[in-house]
Backbone bond lengths (Angstrom), bond angles and torsions (degrees), N, CA, C in turn:
res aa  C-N    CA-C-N  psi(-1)  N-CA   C-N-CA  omega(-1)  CA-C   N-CA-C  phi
1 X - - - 1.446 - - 1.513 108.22 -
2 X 1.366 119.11 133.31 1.228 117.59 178.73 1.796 124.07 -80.56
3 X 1.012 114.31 177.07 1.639 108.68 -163.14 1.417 87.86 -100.43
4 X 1.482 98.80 133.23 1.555 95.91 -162.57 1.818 95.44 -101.27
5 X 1.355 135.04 152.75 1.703 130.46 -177.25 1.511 103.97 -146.74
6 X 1.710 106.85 132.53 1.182 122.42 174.94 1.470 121.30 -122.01
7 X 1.185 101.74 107.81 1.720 122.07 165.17 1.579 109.60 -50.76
8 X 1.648 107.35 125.62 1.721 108.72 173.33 1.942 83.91 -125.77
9 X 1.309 88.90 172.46 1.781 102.25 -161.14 2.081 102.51 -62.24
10 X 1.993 104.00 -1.22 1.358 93.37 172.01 1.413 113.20 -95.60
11 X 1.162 114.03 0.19 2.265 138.60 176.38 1.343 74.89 66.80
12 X 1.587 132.70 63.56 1.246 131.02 151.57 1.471 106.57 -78.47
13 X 1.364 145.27 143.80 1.281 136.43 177.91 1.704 96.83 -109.80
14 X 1.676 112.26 149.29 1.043 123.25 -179.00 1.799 107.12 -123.22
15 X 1.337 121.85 80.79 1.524 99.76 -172.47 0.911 122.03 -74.99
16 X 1.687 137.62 149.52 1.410 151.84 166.80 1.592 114.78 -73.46
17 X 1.440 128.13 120.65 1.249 133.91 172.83 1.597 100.94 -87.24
18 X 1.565 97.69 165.53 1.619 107.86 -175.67 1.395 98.39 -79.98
19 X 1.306 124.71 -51.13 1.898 113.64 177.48 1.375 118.18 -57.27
20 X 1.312 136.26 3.25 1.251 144.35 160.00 1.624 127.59 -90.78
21 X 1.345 91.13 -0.59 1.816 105.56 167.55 1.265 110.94 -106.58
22 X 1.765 91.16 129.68 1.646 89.85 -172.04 1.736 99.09 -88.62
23 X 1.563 104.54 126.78 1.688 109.54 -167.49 1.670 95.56 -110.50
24 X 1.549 99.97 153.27 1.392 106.04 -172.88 2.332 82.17 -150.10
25 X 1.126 108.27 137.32 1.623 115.51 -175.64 2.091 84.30 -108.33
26 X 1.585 58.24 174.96 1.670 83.99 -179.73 1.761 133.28 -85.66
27 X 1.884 80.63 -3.76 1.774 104.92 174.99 1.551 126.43 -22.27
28 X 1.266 108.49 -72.65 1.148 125.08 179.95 1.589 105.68 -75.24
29 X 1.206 171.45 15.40 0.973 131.30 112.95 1.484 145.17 -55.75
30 X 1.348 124.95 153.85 1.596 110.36 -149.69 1.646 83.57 -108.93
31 X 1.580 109.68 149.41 1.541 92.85 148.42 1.268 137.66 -41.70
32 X 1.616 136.93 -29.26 1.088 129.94 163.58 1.126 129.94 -63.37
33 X 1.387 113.82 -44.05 1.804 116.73 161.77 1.705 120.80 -54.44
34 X 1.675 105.80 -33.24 1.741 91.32 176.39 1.390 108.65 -60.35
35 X 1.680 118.89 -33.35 1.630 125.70 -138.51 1.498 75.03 -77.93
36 X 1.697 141.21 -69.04 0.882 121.68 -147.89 1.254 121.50 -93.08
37 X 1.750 120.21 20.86 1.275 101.33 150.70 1.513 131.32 -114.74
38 X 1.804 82.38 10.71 2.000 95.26 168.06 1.898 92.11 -64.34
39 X 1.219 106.44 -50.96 1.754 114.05 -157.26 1.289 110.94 -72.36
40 X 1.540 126.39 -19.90 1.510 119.15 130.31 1.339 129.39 -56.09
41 X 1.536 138.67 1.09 1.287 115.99 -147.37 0.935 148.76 22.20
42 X 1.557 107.00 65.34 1.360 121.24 173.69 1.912 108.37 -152.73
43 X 1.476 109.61 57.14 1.559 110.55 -168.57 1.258 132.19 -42.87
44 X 1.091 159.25 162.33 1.653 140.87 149.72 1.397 106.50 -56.25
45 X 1.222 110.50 153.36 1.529 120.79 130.41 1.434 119.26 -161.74
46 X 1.435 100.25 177.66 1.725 94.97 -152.35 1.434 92.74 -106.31
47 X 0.966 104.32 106.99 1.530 126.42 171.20 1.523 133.53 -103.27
48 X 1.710 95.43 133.70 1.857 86.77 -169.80 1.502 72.30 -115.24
49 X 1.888 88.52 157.91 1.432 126.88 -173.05 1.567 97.53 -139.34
50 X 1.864 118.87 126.43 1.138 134.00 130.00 1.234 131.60 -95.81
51 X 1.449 114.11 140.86 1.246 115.02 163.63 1.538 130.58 -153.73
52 X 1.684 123.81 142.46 0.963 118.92 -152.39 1.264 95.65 -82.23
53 X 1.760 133.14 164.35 1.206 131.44 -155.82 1.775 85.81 -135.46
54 X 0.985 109.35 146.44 1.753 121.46 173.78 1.545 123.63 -40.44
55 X 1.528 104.87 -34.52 1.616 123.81 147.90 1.141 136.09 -48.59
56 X 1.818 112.29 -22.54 1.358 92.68 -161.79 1.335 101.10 98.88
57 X 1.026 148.00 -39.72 1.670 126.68 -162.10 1.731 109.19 -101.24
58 X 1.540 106.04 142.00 1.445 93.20 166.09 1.028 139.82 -101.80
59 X 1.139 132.01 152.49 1.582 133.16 -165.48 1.441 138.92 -121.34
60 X 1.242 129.03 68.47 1.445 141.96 -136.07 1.605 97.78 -96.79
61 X 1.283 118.04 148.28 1.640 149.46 137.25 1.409 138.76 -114.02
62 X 1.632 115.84 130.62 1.260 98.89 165.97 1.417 101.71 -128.07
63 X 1.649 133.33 127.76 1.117 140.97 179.20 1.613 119.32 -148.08
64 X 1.183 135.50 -178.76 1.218 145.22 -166.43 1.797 98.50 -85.59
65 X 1.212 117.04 112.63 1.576 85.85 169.25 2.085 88.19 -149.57
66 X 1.535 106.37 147.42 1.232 146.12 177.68 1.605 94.86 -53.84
67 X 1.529 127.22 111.49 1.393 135.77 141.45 1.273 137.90 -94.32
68 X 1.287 126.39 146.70 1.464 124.56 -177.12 1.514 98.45 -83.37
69 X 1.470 132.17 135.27 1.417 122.67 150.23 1.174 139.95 -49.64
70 X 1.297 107.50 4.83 1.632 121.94 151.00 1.491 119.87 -68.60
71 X 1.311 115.44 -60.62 1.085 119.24 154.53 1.686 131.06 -7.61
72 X 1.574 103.60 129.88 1.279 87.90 -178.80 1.739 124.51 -77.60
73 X 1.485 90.15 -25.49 2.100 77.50 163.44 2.029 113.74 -91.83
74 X 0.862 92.10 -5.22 1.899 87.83 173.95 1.558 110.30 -50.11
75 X 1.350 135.65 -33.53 0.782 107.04 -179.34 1.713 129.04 -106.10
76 X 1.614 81.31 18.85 1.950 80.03 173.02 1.432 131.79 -59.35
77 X 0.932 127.53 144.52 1.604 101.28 -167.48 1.417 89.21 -134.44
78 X 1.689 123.76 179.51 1.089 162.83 -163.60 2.352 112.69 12.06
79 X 1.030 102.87 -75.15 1.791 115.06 175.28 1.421 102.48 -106.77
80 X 1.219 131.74 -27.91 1.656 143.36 -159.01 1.396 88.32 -64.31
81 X 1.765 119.82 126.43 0.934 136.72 157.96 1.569 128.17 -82.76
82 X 1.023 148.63 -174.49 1.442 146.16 162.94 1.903 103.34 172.56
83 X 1.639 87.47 160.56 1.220 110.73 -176.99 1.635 132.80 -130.93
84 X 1.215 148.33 63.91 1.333 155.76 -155.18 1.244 111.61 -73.61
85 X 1.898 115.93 116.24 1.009 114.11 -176.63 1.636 109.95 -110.41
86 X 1.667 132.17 136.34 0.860 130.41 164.51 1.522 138.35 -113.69
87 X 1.437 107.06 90.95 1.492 109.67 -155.73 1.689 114.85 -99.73
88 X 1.246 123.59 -158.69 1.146 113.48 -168.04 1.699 103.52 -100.68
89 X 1.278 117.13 -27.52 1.672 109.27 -167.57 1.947 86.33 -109.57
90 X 1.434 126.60 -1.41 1.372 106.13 -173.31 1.953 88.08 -140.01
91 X 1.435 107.02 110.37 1.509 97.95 -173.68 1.432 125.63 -68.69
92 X 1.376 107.81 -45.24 1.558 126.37 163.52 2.017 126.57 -131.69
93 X 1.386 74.75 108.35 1.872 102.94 165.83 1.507 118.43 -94.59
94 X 0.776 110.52 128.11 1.667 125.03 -177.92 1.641 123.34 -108.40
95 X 0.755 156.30 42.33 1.776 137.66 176.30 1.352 117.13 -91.78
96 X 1.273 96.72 130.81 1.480 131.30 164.68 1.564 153.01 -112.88
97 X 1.022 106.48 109.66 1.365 96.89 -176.00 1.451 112.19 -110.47
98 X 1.663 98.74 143.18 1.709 121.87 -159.08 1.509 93.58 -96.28
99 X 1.275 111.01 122.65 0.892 121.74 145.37 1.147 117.23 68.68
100 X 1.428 118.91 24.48 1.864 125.79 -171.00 1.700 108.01 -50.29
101 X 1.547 82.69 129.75 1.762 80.76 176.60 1.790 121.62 -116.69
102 X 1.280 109.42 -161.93 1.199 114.01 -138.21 1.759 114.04 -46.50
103 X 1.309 121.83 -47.58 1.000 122.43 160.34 1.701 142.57 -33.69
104 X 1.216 92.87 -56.60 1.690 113.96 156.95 1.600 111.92 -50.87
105 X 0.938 108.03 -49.23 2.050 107.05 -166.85 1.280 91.93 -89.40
106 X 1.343 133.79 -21.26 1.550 136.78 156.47 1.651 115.61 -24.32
107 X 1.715 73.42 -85.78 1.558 107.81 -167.05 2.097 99.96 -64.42
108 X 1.000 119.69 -6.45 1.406 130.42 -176.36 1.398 102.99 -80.20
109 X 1.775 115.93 -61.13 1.078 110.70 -172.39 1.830 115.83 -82.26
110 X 0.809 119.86 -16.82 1.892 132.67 177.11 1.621 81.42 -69.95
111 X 1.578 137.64 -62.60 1.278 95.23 -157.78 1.340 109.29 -96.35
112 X 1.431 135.62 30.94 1.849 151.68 146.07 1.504 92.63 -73.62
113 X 0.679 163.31 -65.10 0.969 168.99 -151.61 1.842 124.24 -80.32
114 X 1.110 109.95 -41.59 1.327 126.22 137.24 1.430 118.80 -52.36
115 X 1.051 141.84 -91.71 1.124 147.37 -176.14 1.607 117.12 -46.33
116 X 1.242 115.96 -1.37 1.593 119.52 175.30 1.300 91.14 -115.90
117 X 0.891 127.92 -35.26 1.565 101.72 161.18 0.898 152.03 -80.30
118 X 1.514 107.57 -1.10 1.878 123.76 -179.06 1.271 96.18 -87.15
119 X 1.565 130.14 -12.74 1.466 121.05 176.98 1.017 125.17 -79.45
């Protein structure tokens, strides 16, 4: 997981540690529970969520959670990553990348890995 950092109007940075994310895996779902909530349209995916809190503090998740294919991450599919931003002057931002390969998820985890350790 990367170290997540939030700019306030003093470009004070606040970094996020990994024991401060509340993590939930994909364990407990059964194959039967994914099948039937792809066949509802509404799939899992494991999604992390930050968010800044009125305090000042941030507050991250990553867990299994049910999307509509409306949705702007519902339709990511298989390795394809993406990221949805919801800000105040731009409501929905989207980027995605299809299918990043080996190099990329490489070079992704070397610098997670770096950065948890300079802390």
């Amino acid at each position: 997981m990367r170290s997540c950092k939030r700019a306030d109007e003093h470009a004070a940075e606040t970094p996020l540690k990994p024991d401060e994310i509340s993590r939930e895996g994909i364990r407990d779902l059964s194959p039967g529970k994914v099948q039937a909530a792809r066949a509802e349209g509404k799939p899992f995916k494991l999604v992390a969520r930050a968010k800044l809190a009125g305090d000042g503090k941030l507050a991250a998740t990553v867990r299994p959670e049910q999307m509509l294919f409306s949705d702007p991450l519902g339709n990511v599919r298989g390795t394809s990553l993406a990221i949805h931003f919801e800000l105040d002057m731009l409501p929905g931002l989207t980027i995605i990348s299809h299918r990043p390969n080996l190099q990329s998820t490489a070079y992704g985890m070397l610098a997670d890995f770096i950065n948890a350790v300079r802390k």
